[in-house]
C-alpha positions as CSV (number, residue, x, y, z in Angstrom):
1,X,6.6,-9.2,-32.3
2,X,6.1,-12.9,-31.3
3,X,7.7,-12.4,-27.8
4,X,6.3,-9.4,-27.1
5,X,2.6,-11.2,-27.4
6,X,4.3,-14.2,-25.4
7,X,4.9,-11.7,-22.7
8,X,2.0,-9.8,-22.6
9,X,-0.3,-13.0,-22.8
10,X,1.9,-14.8,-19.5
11,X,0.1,-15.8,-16.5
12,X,2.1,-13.4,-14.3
13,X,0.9,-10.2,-15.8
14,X,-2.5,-11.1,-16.3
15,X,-2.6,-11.5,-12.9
16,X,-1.0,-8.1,-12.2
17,X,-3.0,-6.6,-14.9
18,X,-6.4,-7.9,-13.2
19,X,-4.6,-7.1,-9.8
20,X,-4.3,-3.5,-11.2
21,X,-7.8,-3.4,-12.1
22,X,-9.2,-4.3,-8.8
23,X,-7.2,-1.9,-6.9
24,X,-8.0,1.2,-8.7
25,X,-11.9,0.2,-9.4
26,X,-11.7,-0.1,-5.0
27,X,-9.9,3.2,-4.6
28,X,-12.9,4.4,-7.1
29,X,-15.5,3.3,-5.1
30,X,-14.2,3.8,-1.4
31,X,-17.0,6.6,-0.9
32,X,-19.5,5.1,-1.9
33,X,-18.7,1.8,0.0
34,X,-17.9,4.1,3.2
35,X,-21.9,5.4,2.7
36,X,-23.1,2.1,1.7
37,X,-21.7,0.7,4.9
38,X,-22.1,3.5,6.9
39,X,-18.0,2.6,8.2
40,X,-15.3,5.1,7.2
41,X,-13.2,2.6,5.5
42,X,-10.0,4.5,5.4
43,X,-9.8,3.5,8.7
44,X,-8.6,0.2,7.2
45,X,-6.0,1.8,5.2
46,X,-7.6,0.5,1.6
47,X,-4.5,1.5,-0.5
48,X,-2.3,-0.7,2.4
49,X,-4.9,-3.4,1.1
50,X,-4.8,-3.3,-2.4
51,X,-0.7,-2.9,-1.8
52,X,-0.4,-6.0,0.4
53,X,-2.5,-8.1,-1.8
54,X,-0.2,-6.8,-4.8
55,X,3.0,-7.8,-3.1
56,X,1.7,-11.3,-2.0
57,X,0.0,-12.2,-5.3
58,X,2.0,-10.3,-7.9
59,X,5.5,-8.9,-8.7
60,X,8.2,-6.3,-7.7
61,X,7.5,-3.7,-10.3
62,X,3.7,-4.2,-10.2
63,X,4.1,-3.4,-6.3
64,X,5.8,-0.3,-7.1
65,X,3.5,0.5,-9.5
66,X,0.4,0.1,-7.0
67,X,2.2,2.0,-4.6
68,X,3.4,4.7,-6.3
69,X,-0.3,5.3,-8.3
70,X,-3.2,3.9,-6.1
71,X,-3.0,7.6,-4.6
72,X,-2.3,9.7,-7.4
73,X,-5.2,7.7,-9.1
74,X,-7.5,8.5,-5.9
75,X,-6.8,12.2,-6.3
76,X,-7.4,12.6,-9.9
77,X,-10.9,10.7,-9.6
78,X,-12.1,12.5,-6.2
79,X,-9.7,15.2,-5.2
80,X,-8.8,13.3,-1.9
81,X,-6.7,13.0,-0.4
82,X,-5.1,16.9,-0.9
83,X,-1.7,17.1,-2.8
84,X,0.8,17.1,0.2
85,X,-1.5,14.2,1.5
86,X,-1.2,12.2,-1.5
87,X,2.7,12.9,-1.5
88,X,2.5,11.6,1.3
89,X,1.0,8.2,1.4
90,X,3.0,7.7,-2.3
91,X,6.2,7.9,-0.4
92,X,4.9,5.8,2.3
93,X,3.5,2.9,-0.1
94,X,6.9,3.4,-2.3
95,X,8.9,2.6,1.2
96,X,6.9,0.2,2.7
97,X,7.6,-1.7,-1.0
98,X,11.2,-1.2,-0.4
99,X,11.8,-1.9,3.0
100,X,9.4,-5.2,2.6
101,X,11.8,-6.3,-0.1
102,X,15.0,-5.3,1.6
103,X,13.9,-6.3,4.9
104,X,13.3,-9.8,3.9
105,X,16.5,-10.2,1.9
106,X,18.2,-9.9,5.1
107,X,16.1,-11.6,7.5
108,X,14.7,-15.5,6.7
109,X,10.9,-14.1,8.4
110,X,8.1,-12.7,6.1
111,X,6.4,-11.7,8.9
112,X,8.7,-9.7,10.8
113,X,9.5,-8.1,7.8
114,X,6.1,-6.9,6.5
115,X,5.6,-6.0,10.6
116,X,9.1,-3.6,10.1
117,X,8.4,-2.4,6.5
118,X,5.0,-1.1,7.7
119,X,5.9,0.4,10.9
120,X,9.0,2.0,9.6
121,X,7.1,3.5,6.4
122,X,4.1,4.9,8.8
123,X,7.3,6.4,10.9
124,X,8.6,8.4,8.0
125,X,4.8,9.3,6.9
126,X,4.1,11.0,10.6
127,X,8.0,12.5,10.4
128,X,7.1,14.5,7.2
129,X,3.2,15.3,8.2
130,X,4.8,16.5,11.1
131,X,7.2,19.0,9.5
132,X,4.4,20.1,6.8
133,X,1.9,20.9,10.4
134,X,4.8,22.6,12.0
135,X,5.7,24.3,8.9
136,X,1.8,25.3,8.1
137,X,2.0,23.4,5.0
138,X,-0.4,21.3,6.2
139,X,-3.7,21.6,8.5
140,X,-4.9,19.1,10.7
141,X,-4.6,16.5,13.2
142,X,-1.0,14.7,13.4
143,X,-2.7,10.8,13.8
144,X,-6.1,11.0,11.8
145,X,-6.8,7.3,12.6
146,X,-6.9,5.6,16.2
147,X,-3.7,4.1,17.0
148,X,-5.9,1.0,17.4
149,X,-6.5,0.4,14.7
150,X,-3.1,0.9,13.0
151,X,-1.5,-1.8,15.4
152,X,-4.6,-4.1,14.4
153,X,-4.3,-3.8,10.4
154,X,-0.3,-4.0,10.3
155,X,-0.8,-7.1,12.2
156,X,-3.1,-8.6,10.3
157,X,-0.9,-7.3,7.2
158,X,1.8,-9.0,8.1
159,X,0.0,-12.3,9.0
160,X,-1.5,-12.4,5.9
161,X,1.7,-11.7,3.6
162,X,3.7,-14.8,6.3
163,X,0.5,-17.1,5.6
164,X,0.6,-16.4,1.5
165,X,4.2,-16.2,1.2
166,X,5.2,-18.8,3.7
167,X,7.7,-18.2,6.7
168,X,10.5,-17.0,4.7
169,X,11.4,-17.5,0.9
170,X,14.0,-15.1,-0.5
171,X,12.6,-12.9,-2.7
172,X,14.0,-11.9,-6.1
């Protein structure tokens, strides 16, 4: 019982747990800081932030964690995104996680690998949304958000992860 108190009082995961907290009370309020600010703010991919802050400030299983809830946790409160939608972005969170850490066990750059992570997990996202609008699964347009502003968030993504984690240390 003793160590299982130690462990759930360590540094590490109250940081993850207060990590956790902020992400989903963000997700929550997305709307209402979209009308408060009058800026659609998916346009800055808000479950990309709350993702890359986990990765740079918390650890592996906590990033899967974010990844693999932050959208499941947006439909359940608001019914957005729709359910192939939020299939979506889950795989796409759950791969950028992956490829981040597998990336940057093989190359010694943080940057280059958050960079490749994010562009290769927004590749297999548009593959699949593209099959579910060809197969009618889905309606809509194929790239909801300017390409713009994709190139400008993974960017600053990726600076951000190289400046917190430094140029390159391995990751366990």
């Amino acid at each position: 019982m003793e160590n299982v108190l130690a462990l759930s009082g360590s540094k590490g995961n109250i940081k993850s747990i207060f990590l956790d907290i902020i992400a989903l009370a963000f997700i929550y309020f997305v709307p209402a800081i979209s009308h408060l600010f009058n800026f659609p703010v998916y346009l800055v991919e808000p479950m990309r932030i709350m993702l890359i802050l986990s990765l740079a400030h918390s650890g592996r299983i906590n990033n899967y964690a974010i990844a693999l809830t932050l959208p499941l946790f947006s439909f359940l409160i608001s019914s957005h995104p729709a359910v192939l939608k939020t299939a979506l972005i889950t795989i796409e969170l759950g791969l950028n996680v992956f490829l981040f850490y597998y990336i940057s066990g093989k190359i010694k750059n943080n940057f280059v690998s958050m960079l490749l992570s994010i562009v290769i997990s927004k590749w297999a996202y548009y593959f699949l949304k593209y099959i579910f609008l060809q197969t009618g699964l889905m309606d809509g347009e194929l790239i909801a958000t300017p390409v713009v502003y994709q190139i400008v968030t993974t960017l600053l993504f990726s600076l951000y992860i190289y400046f917190i984690l430094g140029r390159k240390e391995k990751l366990a």
